[in-house]
N, C-alpha and C positions, 0 to 999 in steps of 0.2 A: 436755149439755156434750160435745160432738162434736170430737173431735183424730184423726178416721180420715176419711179421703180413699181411693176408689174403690171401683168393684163388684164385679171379678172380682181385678183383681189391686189390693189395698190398703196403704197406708202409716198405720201410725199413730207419734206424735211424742209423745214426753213431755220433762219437764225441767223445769228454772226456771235464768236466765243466771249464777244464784250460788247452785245447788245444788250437789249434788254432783255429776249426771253432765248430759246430756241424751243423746239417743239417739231410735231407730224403729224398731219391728218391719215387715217386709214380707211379704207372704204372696200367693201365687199365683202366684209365677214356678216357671219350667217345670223338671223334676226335669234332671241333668245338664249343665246348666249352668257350665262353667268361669269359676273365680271372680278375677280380675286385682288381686292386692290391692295392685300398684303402680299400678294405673287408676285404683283408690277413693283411692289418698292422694293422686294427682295431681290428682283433680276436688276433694278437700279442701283441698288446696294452693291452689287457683284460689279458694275462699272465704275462706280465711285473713287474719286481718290481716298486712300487710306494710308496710314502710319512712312515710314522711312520710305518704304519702295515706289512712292508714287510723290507726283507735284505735293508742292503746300499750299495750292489752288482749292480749298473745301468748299464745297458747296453743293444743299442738302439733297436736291435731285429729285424734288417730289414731282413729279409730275400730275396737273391738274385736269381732270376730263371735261371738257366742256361743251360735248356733245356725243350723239350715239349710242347714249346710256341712260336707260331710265328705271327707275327703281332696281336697278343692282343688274340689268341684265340687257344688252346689246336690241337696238331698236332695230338694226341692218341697215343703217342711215353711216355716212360720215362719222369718224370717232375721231375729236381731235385731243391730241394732248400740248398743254403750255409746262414750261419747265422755264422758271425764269432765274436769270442770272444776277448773283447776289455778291459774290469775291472777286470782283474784277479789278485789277491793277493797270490801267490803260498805258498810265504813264514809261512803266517799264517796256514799251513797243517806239518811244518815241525817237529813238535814234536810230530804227532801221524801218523807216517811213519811206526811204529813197534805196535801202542796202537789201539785198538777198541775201536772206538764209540759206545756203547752203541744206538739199535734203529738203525745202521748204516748197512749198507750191508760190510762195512769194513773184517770182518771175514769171511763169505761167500766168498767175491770176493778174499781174499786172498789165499781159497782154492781153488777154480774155474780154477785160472789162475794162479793158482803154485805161485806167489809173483810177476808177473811180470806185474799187472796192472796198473794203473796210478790212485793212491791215491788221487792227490788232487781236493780238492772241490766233493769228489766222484767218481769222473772218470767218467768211461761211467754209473754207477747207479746215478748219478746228477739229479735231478730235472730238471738241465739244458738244458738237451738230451730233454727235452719238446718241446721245442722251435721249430726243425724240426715237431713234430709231429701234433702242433699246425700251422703251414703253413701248412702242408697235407691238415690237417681237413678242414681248409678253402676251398680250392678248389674242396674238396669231398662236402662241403656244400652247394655251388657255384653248383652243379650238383644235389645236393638235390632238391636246392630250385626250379632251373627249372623244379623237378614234383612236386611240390607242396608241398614236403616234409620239415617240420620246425623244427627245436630242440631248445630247451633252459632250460637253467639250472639256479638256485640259490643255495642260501644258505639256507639248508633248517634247520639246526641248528649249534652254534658255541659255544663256551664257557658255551655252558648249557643255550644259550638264542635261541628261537625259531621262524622260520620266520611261516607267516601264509601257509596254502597249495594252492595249484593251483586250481582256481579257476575256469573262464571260461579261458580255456588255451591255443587259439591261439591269447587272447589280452594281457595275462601273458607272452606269447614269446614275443610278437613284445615289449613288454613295458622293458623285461629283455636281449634284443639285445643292449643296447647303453650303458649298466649301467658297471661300473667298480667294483663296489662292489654290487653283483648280490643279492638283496632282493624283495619281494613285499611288505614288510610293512616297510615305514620307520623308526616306533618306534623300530622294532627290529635291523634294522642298526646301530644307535645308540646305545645300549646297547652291541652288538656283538662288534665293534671300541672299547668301554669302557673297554668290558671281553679280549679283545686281547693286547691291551697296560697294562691293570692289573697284566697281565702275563709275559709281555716285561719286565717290572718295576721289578718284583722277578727276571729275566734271566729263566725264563721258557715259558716254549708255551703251547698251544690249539688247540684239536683239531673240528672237526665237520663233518656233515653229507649235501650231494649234493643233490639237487632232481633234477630228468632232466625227460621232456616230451617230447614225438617225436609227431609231428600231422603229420596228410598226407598219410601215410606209410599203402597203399593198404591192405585189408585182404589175405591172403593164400602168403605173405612170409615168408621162415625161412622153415626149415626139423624136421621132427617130435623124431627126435632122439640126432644125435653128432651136428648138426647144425642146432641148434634150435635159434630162436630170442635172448632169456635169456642165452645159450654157446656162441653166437658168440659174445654180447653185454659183457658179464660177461667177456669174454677173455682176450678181449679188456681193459676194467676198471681196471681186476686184475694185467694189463700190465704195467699202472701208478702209481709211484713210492707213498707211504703212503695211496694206498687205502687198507683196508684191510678187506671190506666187500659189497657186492652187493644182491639188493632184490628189487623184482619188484612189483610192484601192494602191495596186503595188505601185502606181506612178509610175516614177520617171525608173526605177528600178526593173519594170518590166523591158527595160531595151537591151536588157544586159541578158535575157531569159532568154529561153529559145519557147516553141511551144508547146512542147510536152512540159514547160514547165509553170509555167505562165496561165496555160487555162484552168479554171475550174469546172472539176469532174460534177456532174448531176449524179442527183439519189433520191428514191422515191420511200418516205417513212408515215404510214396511216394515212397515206393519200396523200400526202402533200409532198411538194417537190424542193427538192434543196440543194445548194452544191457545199461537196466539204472543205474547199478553201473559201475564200473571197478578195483572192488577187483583183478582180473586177470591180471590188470595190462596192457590190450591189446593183450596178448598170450593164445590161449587156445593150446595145446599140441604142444606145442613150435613154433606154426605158428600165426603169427600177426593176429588178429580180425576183425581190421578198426577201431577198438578207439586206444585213444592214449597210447602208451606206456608211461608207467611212471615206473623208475626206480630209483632206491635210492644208493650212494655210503657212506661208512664210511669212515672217513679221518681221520687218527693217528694225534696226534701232531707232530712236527716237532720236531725230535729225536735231532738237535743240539740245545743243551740250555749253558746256561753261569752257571747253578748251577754243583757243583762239583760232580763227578761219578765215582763206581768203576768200572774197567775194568783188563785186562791184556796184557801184551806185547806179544805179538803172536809171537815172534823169541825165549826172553827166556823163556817162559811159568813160569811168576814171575805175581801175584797181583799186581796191582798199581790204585793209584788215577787219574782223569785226570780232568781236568777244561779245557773245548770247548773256543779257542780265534776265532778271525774272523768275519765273516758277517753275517747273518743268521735272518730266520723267525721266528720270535715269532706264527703267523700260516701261513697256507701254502693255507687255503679250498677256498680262497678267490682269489688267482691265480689260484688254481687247478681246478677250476672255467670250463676256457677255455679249459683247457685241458681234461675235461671229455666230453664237448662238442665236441670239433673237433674227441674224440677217439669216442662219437657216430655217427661220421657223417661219417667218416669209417668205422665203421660195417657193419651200416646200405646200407650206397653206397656197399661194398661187398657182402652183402645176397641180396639185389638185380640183382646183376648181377648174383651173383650162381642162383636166381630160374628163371635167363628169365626175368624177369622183366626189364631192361636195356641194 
């Protein structure tokens, strides 16, 4: 039963959505590091439930440091952070103690752990358990950005409305760092807010698609095999709770190409070397190039909805109806936002340190 993620430098997650805390120890980041603890509540912030388009679940998110930091700056010791749970409604889980969710890890986890998991609000599969992993990410990003390393993420589609693509994209990061609801076109904010409350209004959700770009990120990281850029990055994403697909560069679009149209051409400008597309995404044989990565996530909708669904009682193996009461996101791509971000800013900090880099 594995809740630690990476090799040199690690994140482990614990909790349950209606314990008492959730939280993540980190371990292998570099000793004297300055610690921005208005950076960590800002990337908290960016997870947070907010206004109409998210749960009426509030809850403040501060994450507590209780190790690995001393007088404002990383020891190279263990960093743990506590995040404890303060609006928990338990009660609203009490009639589907025996029933699966539909879209839920419900059945799975019930096999997993014999019956003895902690059902409510999802237990340790919660969306919740984010929250640690989004305080990681921060401090892994915090150690990014001291090499010059940047990541940022949008919405690159949601309800079937579409943001534009990234453009020139280290003015697309710095302009997608302060934003709550992560777009570059504001006409498409608009209509995505629209297609998300359209959905609220039936009791159903929406889902969408992340695009995230790493700049900075030296050529010759990442192994050419089991720990490659694209496995340890895809690991990572496959990790967070409704994503259920990743593709980088032209993706799944490259099958349709032949290849004179697919590769990227090389060019040599002041000594350095570059290519003029990046169908590749910024990986040639799973080691980074020096352009930027660009990576794509699938976001499901948000499996709890208020429309009625069958399911069965997993004690008496009986059919039955169930109608979802409680809190919940109409979409989720809009907080998961942060959370794809901070889980790339840990990858990425851990393939650095695997190849030497750090």
């Amino acid at each position: 039963m594995k809740n630690t993620f990476g090799s040199c430098v690690t994140v482990t997650i614990f909790g349950e959505s209606h314990g008492s805390a959730v939280g993540a120890v980190l371990d292998g980041i570099e000793p004297g590091l300055e610690i921005d603890e208005e950076f960590i509540s800002h990337r908290m912030n960016q997870r947070r439930a907010v206004g109409a388009l998210s749960t009426a679940r509030r809850e403040d998110d501060r994450a507590e440091i209780l190790s690995g930091v001393y007088n404002g700056t990383t020891t190279g010791t263990p960093i743990s952070f506590l995040i404890y749970n303060k609006n928990t409604k338990s009660a609203d889980y009490d009639a589907l103690v025996s029933v699966c969710r539909p879209g839920h890890a419900d059945y799975t986890g019930y096999i997993k752990y014999k019956g003895f998991g902690d059902y409510r609000g999802g237990g340790h599969f919660s969306g919740r358990i984010t929250a640690g992993l989004v305080a990681a990410g921060a401090v892994a990003e915090l150690s990014l950005m001291r090499q010059g390393i940047r990541i940022g993420t949008h919405i690159k589609r949601c309800g079937g409305v579409s943001d534009r693509e990234f453009s020139d994209v280290d003015a697309d990061i710095s302009a997608l760092s302060d934003m709550d609801f992560a777009v570059l076109d504001g006409n498409a904010e608009k209509a995505m807010k629209e297609r998300i409350l359209a959905a609220k209004s039936e009791g159903d959700s929406v889902g969408g698609v992340l695009e995230t770009a790493i700049c900075g990120l030296p050529a010759g990281v990442g192994e050419p095999w089991f720990d490659t850029v694209e496995g340890v990055l895809s690991h990572m994403m496959f990790s967070i709770p409704a994503i259920k697909g990743v593709e980088f560069g032209g993706g799944f679009s490259l099958a349709d190409m032949k290849g004179s149209e697919s590769n990227d051409s090389f060019y040599a400008s002041a000594g350095e070397i570059h290519t003029k597309t990046n169908r590749c995404g910024g990986i040639l044989g799973g080691i980074s190039d020096g352009e930027p990565i660009i990576m794509r996530c699938a976001v499901k909708p948000t499996p709890s909805i208020y429309k009625e669904q069958e399911s069965v009682n997993i004690k008496t193996r009986e059919n039955v109806s169930l109608r979802i009461e409680g809190r919940h996101d109409p979409a989720v791509v809009h907080r998961a936002r942060a959370v794809v971000n901070a889980g790339a800013a840990l990858a990425v900090r851990d393939l650095l340190s695997m190849g030497g880099f750090l």
